[in-house]
C-alpha positions in Angstrom: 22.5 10.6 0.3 21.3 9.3 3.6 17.7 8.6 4.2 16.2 10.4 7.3 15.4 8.0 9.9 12.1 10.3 10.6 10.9 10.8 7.1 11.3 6.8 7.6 9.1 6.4 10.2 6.8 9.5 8.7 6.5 7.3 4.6 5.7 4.0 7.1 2.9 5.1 9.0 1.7 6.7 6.7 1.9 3.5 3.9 0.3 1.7 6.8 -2.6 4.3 7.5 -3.7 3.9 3.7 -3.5 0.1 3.7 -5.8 0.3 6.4 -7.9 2.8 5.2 -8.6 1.1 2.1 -9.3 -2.0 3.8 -12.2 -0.1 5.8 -13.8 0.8 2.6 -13.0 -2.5 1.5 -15.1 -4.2 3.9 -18.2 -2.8 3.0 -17.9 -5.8 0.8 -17.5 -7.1 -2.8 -20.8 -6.0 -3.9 -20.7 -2.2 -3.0 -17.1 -2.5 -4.3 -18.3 -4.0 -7.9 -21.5 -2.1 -8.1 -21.5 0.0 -10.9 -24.0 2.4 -10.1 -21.6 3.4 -7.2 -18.1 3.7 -7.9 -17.0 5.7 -4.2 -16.1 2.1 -3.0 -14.1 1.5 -5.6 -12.3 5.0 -6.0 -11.7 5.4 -2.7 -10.1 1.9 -2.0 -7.9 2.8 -5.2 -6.9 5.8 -3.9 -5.9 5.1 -0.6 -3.7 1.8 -2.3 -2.3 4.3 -4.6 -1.0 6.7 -1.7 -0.1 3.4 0.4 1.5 2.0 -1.8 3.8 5.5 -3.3 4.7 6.2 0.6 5.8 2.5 1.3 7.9 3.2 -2.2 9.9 5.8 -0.8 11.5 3.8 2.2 14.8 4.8 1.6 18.1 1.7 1.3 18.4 1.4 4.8 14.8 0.3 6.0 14.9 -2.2 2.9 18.2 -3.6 4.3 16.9 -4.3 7.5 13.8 -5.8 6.6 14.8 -8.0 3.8 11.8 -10.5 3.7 9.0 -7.4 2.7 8.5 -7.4 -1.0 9.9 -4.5 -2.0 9.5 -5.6 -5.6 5.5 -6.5 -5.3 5.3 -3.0 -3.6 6.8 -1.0 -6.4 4.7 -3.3 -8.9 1.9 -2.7 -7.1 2.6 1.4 -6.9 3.2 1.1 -10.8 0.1 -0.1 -11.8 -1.6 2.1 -9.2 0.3 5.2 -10.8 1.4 4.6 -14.2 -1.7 2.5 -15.4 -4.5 4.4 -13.9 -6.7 3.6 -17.0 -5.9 0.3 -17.4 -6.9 -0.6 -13.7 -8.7 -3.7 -13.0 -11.3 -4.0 -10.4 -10.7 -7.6 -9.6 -7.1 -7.1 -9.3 -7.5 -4.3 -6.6 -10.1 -6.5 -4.6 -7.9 -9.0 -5.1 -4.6 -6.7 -3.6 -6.9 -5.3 -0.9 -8.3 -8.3 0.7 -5.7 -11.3 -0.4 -2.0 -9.3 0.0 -3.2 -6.0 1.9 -4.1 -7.9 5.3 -0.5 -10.0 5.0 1.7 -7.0 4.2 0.1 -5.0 7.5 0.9 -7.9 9.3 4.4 -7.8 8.2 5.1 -4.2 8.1 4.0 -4.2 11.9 7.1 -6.3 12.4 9.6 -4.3 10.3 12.4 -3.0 12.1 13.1 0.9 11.6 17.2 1.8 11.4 17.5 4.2 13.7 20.6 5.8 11.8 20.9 5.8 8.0 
């Protein structure tokens, strides 16, 4: 099966939307995102990692092929944990994907070449 080069383009921006939507909510800082009495930080930083991170998983062969250097592997880690361990989520690992690999992978995934055929 080929991937679509649009539903390419489509799972990318939209991976790259969430990153950066969870880093807005991320930079109300470490202390709204760790308060306790106010978990919206927290969930909604979550959340948009967890729909980043399950659109940048669906980037078929032939974007991975041309963009060798991303970390496909962290990503699908990343969507995992996000997905499959929902109740064994750590805060301090989420701050720490938001702010420490987040800023990085938008940096690379602005450079990522899209095929334009499959």
């Amino acid at each position: 099966m080929r991937a679509d080069p649009a539903s390419t383009e489509v799972y990318l921006a939209l991976g790259v939307e969430h990153l950066r939507g969870a880093r807005r909510f991320a930079e109300r800082g470490r202390l709204a995102f760790f308060e306790e009495g106010d978990p919206l930080v927290f969930v909604a930083v979550e959340s948009e990692l967890r729909k980043a991170f399950e659109s940048l998983n669906r980037l078929g062969q032939p974007f991975w092929r041309a963009n060798p250097l991303l970390p496909r592997k962290r990503i699908g880690e990343i969507r995992q944990l996000l997905t499959h361990d929902y109740a064994g989520i750590d805060r301090s690992e989420v701050w720490e994907i938001v702010t420490e690999e987040v800023p990085t992978l938008l940096r690379r995934l602005a450079r990522a070449k899209v095929p334009k055929s499959a």
